[in-house]
RODRENBA-405474 format. One record per residue (C-alpha): x, y, z. Coordinates in steps of 0.5 Angstrom, whole numbers, padded with zeros to 4 digits, always signed. Last residue first. Layout:
# RODRENBA-405474
XYZ/...
***
This chain:
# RODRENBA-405474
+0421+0269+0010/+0414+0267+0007/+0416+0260+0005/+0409+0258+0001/+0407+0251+0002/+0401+0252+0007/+0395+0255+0005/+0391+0259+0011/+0394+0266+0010/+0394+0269+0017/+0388+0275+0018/+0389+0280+0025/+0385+0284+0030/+0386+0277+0035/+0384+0273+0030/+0382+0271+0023/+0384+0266+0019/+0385+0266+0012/+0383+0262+0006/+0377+0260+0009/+0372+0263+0004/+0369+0267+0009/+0375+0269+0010/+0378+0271+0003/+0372+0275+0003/+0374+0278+0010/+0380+0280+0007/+0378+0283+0001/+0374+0288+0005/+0379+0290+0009/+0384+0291+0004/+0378+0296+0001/+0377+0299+0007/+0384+0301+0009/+0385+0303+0001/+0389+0302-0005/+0395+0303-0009/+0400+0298-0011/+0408+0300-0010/+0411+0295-0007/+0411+0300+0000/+0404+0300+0000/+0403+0293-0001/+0406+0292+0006/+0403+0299+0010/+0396+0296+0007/+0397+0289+0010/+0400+0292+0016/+0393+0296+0017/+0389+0290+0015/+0392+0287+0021/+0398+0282+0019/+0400+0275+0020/+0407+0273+0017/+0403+0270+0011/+0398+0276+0010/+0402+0280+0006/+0402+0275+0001/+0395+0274+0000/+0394+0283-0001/+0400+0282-0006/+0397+0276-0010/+0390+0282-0010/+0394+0288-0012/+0398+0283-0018/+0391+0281-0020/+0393+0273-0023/+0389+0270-0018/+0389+0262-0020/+0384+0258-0018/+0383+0250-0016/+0377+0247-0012/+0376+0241-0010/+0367+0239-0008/+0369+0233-0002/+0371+0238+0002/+0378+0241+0004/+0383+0239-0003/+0383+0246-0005/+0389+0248-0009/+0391+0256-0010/+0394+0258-0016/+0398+0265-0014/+0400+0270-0021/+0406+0275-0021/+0411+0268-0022/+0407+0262-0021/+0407+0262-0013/+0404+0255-0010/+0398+0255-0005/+0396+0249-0002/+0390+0247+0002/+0390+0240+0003/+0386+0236+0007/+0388+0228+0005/+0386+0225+0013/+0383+0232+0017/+0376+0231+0017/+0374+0226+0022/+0379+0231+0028/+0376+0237+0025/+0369+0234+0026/+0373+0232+0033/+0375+0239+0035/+0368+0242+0033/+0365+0236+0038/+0369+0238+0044/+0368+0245+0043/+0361+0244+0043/+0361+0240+0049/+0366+0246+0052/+0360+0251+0050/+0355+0246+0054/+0359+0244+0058/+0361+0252+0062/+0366+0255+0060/+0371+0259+0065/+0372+0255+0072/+0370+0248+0075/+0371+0248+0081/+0379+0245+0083/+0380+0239+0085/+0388+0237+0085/+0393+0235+0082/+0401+0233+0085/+0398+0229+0091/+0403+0227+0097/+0401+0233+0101/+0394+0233+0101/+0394+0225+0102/+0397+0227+0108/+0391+0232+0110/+0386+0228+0107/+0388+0222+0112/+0392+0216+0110/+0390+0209+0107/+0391+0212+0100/+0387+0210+0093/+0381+0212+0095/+0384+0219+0096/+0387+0220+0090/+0380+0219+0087/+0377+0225+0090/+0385+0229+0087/+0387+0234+0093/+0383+0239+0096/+0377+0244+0092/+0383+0248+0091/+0379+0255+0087/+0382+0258+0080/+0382+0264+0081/+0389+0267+0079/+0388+0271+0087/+0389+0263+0089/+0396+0264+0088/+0400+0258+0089/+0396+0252+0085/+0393+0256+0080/+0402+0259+0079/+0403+0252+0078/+0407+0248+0083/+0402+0243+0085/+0397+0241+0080/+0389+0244+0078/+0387+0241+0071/+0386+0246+0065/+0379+0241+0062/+0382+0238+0057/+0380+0238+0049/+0385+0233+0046/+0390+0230+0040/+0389+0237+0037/+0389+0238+0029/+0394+0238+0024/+0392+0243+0019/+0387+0241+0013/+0382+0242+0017/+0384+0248+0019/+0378+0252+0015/+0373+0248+0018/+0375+0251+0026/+0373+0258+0024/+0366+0258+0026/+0369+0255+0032/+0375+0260+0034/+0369+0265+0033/+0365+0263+0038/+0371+0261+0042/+0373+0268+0047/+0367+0269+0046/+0364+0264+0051/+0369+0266+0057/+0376+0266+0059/+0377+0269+0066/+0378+0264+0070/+0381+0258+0065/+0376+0252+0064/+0380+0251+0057/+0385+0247+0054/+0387+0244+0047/+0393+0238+0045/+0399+0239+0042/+0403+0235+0038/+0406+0239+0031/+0409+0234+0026/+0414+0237+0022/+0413+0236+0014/+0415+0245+0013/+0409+0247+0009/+0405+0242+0015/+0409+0246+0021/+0408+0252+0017/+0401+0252+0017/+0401+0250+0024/+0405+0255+0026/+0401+0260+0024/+0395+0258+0027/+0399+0258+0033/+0401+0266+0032/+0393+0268+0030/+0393+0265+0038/+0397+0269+0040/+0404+0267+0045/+0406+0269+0051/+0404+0263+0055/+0402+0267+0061/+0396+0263+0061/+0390+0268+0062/+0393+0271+0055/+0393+0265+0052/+0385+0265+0053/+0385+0272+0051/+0389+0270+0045/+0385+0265+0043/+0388+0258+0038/+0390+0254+0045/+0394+0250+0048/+0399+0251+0043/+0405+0247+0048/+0410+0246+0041/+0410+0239+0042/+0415+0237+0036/+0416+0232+0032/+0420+0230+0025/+0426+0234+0027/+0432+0232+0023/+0437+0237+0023/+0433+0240+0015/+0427+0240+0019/+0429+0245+0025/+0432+0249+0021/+0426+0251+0017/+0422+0251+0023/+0427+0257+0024/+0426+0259+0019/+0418+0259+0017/+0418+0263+0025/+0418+0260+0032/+0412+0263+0036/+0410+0255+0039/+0415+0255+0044/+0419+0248+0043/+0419+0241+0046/+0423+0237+0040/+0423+0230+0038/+0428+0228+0033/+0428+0223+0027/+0435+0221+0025/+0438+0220+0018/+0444+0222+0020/+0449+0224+0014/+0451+0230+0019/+0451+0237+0016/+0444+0237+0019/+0446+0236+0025/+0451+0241+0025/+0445+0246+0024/+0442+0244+0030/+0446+0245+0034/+0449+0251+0033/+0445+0258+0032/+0438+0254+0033/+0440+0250+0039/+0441+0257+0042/+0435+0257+0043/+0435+0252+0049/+0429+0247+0047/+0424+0247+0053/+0421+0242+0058/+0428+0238+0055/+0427+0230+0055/+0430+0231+0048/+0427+0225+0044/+0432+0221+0039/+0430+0215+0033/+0435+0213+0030/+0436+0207+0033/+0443+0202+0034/+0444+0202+0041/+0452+0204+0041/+0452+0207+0035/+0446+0212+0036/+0447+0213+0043/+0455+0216+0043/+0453+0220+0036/+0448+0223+0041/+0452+0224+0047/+0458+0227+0042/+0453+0232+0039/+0449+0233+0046/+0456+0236+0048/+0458+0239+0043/+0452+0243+0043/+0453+0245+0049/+0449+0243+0055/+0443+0247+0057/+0441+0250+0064/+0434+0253+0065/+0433+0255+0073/+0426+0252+0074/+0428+0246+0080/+0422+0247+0084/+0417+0244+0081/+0418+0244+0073/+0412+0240+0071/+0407+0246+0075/+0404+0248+0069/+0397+0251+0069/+0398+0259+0070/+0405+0258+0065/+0410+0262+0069/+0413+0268+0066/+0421+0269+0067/+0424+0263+0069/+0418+0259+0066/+0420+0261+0059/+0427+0259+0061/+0425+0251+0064/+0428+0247+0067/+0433+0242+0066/+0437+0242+0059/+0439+0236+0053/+0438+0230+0056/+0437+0225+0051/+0432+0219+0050/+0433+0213+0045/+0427+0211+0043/+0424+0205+0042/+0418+0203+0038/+0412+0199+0041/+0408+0195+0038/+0412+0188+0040/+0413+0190+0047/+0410+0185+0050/+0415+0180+0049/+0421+0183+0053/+0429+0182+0051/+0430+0187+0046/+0426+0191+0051/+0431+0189+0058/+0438+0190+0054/+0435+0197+0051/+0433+0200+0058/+0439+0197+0062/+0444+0201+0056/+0441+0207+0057/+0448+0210+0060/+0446+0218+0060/+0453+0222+0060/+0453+0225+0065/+0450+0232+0070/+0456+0236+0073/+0458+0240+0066/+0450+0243+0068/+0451+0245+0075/+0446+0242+0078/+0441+0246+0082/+0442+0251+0088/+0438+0253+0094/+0438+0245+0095/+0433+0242+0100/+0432+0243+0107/+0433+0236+0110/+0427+0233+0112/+0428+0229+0119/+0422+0224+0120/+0423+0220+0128/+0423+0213+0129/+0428+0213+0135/+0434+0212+0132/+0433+0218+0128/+0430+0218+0121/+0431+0221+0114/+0429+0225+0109/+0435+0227+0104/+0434+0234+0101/+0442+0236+0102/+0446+0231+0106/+0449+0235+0112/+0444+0233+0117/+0446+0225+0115/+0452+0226+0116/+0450+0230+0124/+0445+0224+0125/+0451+0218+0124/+0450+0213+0119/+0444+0209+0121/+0446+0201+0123/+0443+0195+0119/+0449+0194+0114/+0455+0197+0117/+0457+0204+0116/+0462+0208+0112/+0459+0205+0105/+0452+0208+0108/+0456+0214+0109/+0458+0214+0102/+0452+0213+0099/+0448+0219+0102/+0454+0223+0099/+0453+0220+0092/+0446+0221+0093/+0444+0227+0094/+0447+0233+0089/+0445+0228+0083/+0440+0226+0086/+0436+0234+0084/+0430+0236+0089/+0429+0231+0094/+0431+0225+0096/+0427+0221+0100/+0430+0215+0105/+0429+0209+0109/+0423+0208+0105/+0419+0202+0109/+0417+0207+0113/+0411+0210+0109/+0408+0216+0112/+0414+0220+0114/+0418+0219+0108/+0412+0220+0103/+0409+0227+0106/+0417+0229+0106/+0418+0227+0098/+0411+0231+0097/+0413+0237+0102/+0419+0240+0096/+0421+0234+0090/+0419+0227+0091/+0414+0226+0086/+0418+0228+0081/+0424+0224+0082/+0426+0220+0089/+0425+0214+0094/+0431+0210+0097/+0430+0203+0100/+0436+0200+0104/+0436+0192+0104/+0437+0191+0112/+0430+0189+0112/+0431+0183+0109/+0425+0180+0106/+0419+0184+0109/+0424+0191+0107/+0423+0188+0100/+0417+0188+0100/+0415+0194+0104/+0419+0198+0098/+0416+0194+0092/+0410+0197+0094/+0412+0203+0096/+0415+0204+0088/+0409+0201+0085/+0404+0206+0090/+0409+0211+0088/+0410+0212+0079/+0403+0214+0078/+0406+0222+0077/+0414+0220+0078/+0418+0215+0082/+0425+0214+0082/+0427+0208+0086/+0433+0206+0089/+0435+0199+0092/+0442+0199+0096/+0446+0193+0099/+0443+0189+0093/+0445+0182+0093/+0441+0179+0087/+0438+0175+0090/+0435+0180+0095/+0433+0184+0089/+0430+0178+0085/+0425+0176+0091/+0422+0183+0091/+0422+0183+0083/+0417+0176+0085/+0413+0179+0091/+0411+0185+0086/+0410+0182+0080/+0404+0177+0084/+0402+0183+0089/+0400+0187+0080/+0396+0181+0078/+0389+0182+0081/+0391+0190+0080/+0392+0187+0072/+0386+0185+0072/+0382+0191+0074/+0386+0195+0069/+0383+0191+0063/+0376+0193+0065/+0377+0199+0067/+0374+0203+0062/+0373+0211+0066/+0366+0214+0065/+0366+0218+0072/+0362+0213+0074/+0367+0209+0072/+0372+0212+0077/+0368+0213+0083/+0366+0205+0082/+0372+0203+0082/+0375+0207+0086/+0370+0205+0092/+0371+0198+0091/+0365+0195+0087/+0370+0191+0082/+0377+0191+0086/+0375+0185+0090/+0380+0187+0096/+0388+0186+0096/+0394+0188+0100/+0395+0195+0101/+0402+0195+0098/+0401+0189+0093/+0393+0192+0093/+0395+0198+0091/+0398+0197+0085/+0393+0198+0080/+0389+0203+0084/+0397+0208+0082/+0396+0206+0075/+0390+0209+0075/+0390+0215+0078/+0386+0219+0074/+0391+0225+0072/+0395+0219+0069/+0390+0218+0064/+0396+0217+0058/+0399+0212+0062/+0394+0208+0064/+0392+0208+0056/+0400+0207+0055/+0399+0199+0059/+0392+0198+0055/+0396+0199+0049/+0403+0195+0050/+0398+0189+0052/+0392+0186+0056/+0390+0180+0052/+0397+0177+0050/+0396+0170+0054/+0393+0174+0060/+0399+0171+0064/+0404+0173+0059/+0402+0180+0058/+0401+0182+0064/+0409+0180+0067/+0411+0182+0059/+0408+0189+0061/+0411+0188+0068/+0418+0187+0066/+0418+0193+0062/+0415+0198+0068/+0421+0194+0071/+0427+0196+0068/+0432+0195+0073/+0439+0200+0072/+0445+0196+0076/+0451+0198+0080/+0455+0195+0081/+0461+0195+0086/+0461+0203+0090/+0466+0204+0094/+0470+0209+0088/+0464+0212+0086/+0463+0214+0080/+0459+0209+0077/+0454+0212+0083/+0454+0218+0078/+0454+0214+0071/+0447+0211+0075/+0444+0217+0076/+0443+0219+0070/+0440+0213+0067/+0437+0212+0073/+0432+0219+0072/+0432+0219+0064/+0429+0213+0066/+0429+0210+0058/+0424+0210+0052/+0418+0206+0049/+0416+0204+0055/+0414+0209+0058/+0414+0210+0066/+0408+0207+0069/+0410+0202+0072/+0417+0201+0076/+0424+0204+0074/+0429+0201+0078/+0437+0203+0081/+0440+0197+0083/+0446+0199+0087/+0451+0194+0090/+0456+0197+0096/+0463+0196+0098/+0465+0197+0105/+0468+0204+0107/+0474+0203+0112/+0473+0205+0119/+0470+0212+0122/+0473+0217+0116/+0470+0224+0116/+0465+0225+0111/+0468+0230+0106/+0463+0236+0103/+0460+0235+0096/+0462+0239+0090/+0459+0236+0085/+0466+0235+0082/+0469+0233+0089/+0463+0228+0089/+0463+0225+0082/+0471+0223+0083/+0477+0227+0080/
***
């Protein structure tokens, strides 16, 4: 069976023999280099697939362009200014740096990016010689793609992904216009992908939505026409998600696809391009490469309760998983073949039911592999206990936050006494937790921090937030669509626009974030925030706070100032009242708790011991309950 009667696709009526295609698939900045494109990885077994197709090949240009920098600054601007750019994606950066080779080029120092970023506090000073580079990268990869035969070059573009991939576009269509340039990924999905069709014609096609569904049948018809011809208007019409262009020039957005990807229809990843391109590179001597897996799409806590923020997912929300047995085979596959150990799931959200079957398999294997999981930020002792013995070195459990109020304004249907739990179970469990904290929510208010901060010198033995960000405004979140949420769409990006030669309103719909007013605290409460999270941050290297179990009595070790502490609690009322507070417990839960091991006491005297230990950090307290702070006790 071919990938497009797998996929389902409908025939395209013989006209003359089909001609053979070569397909380059290409990755441009600002992709990670630490890993590969799930997006061509996996579209290039499906191209594979096709009888009419000769070759086709993955280009790594995010790597090459690394090396392109590093080797005309003479090692100066390396791996680390190039994930600087990738971490300040919402600033759009990585878009400014490639502008010129679209735009063509103007003095970047004093241009109005320029200096609206860095008076915003942006360091461009390395970013600004690589955007006198970037028209020189982009003539010569034009050049190696023509050489090369190409019939078809497709590029995937994600957050600053665009102005690269229009600019090697216009590039190659300068040098042989019947070279056919196809756009997709992320920013294509819904009126993005239209807005960049209609607005740059040297895209010959857009994809949106998944390219599974697209481009098998968008290939066939070019392999049923001759080059420089258009396939026929009703072929074209028929291609889910395709945008394309009429004889005269005018844009036609496909509707996109009412369903997704089954899951048996997305293949085997092929990583082969990624790692053959980085063992050759020179610029990546820091950077420790990864093998990615695709485990599932979208997202099934979104499915059922959309994040206020979070519009990662775009239209393509329904969660689909593959088997266990699948990942299993998928991940033997890559780890002999690419001689790595370590494995990132690209999932938004690990499938539950990895817990039951995968993971536990995993652990039976004598792999020692180091995984990444993004995961919900409510799992227990056991079942991050699970996740430890299959391997799982990290996770990013999307905290956010330690408020329940401010979760609570975020539908992520979590606590935050919850999250503090975690972090002390992650620590117990030697699983590093990644997770950054968000504010500027509609409805939260000072309170909803006050006592967060006070606390924040109990935790400095718990892993700490790698930032303090302001929520962003993006496309697809609920923020975004429902302005009834309160957070007011001011337009797109400011600095979005000084990158686009187009109007506002184009730029609108290209953009994925947005102005917004600022909403919830105000910067004197979030500098305070800032400022405790950063003191956490200086003091968290060598902090421990350990509880160990010596029978009926519990010895608790302090290591979180410079003055240790070490005491025994030889009570067995007072070891069962810490105890209790493991699972996190209100002071009526902590009395139900003794009550049923046979201790006798009062709601009022529980309480009081509780806000002792509090005082001494022992405990965190929030949302009406106390959670026990030391880490090294298995409270399941």
């Amino acid at each position: 069976m071919t990938t497009a009667e797998f996929l389902g696709l409908p025939p395209v009526p013989p006209r003359a023999p089909l001609r053979t295609l070569r397909v380059a698939l290409v990755c441009m900045p600002w992709a990670s280099l630490d890993m590969p494109s799930m997006a061509i990885s996996t579209l290039a077994p499906v191209a594979r697939g096709l009888d009419f197709v000769e070759a086709v090949d993955t280009v790594y240009a995010n790597i090459r362009w690394a090396d392109h920098v590093h080797e005309r600054t003479g090692g100066r601007i390396g791996s680390a200014d190039y994930r600087r750019i990738v971490d300040g994606y919402y600033v759009a950066t990585g878009e400014w740096v490639f502008s010129p080779a679209l735009y063509g080029f103007e003095e970047p120092v004093g241009s109005p990016f320029h200096t609206a970023a860095t008076a915003g506090g942006a360091d461009l000073a390395a970013a600004a010689e690589m955007y006198r580079l970037s028209p020189g990268f982009v003539e010569g990869l034009a050049d190696e793609l023509v050489a090369g035969g190409y019939d078809v070059v497709g590029m995937t573009s994600t957050f600053d992904q665009n102005m690269p991939s229009l600019a090697l576009a216009r590039a190659l269509k300068e040098r042989a216009p019947d070279v056919v340039t196809v756009m997709g990924g992320a920013n294509c999905d819904d009126v993005q992908g239209a807005a960049l069709h209609r607005n740059f014609d040297c895209l010959d096609y857009v994809v949106r939505g998944e390219g599974e569904l697209v481009l098998p049948a968008l290939l066939r018809s070019l392999a049923a026409t001759g080059p420089g011809r258009r396939p026929p208007v009703p072929e074209l019409s028929a291609v889910p998600g395709l945008c394309w262009r009429d004889a005269g020039g005018t844009t036609t957005a496909n509707r996109q696809p009412r369903s997704v990807v089954p899951v048996d229809a997305i293949p085997e990843a092929d990583l082969s391009g990624y790692f053959d391109t980085f063992r050759t590179a020179r610029s990546v001597a820091d950077v420790e490469p990864k093998i990615q897996i695709e485990g599932g799409r979208g997202c099934w806590w979104g499915e059922k309760h959309h994040c206020t923020f979070c519009g990662l997912n775009g239209s393509l929300m329904a969660f689909r998983a593959k088997s266990s047995d699948r990942v299993l085979e998928e991940m033997e596959n890559a780890v002999r073949r690419h001689r790595m150990l370590d494995v990132v799931f690209a999932d938004n959200i690990m499938d539950m039911g990895y817990l039951r079957e995968l993971l536990p398999r995993l652990a039976e294997r004598p792999w020692d592999l180091r995984l990444f999981f993004e995961i919900k930020s409510n799992l227990g002792m056991r079942q991050l206990k699970v996740l430890a013995d299959a391997g799982v070195a990290q996770v990013q459990p999307g905290i956010e936050s330690l408020s329940s109020h401010v979760l609570d304004l975020m539908r992520k249907g979590v606590t935050g006494w919850q999250n503090v739990r975690l972090l002390r179970d992650c620590r117990t469990v030697a699983v590093f937790p990644g997770w950054n904290l968000l504010y500027g929510f509609p409805g939260e208010t000072e309170s909803d921090y006050d006592e967060i901060i006070e606390q924040m010198p109990g935790l400095w033995h718990l892993t700490p937030p790698e930032g303090v960000y302001r929520a962003v405004l993006t496309r697809f979140s609920p923020f975004y669509d429902d302005p009834s949420l309160g957070l007011e769409n001011l337009g797109p990006s400011g600095l979005l626009k000084k990158v686009y030669r187009l109007p506002a309103e184009e730029v609108a719909d290209i953009g994925y974030v947005f102005e917004s007013r600022p909403s919830g605290l105000g910067e004197p409460a979030a500098e305070r925030l800032r400022a405790a999270v950063d003191t956490w941050r200086a003091n968290h290297r060598g902090r421990r706070l350990v509880a160990v179990e010596e029978g009926d009595a519990l010895r608790i070790v302090d290591e979180r100032t410079t003055s240790p502490t070490e005491e025994r609690i030889t009570d067995p009322l007072l070891a069962a009242i810490l105890l209790a507070t493991w699972k996190g417990r209100s002071p009526a839960g902590v009395l139900r708790e003794v009550t049923t091991r046979g201790h006798r006491t009062t709601e009022e005297q529980v309480t009081e011991v509780l806000e002792e230990w509090r005082e001494r950090r022992w405990l965190f307290r929030e949302g009406g309950r106390y959670v026990a702070l030391p880490t090294g006790i298995d409270h399941e």
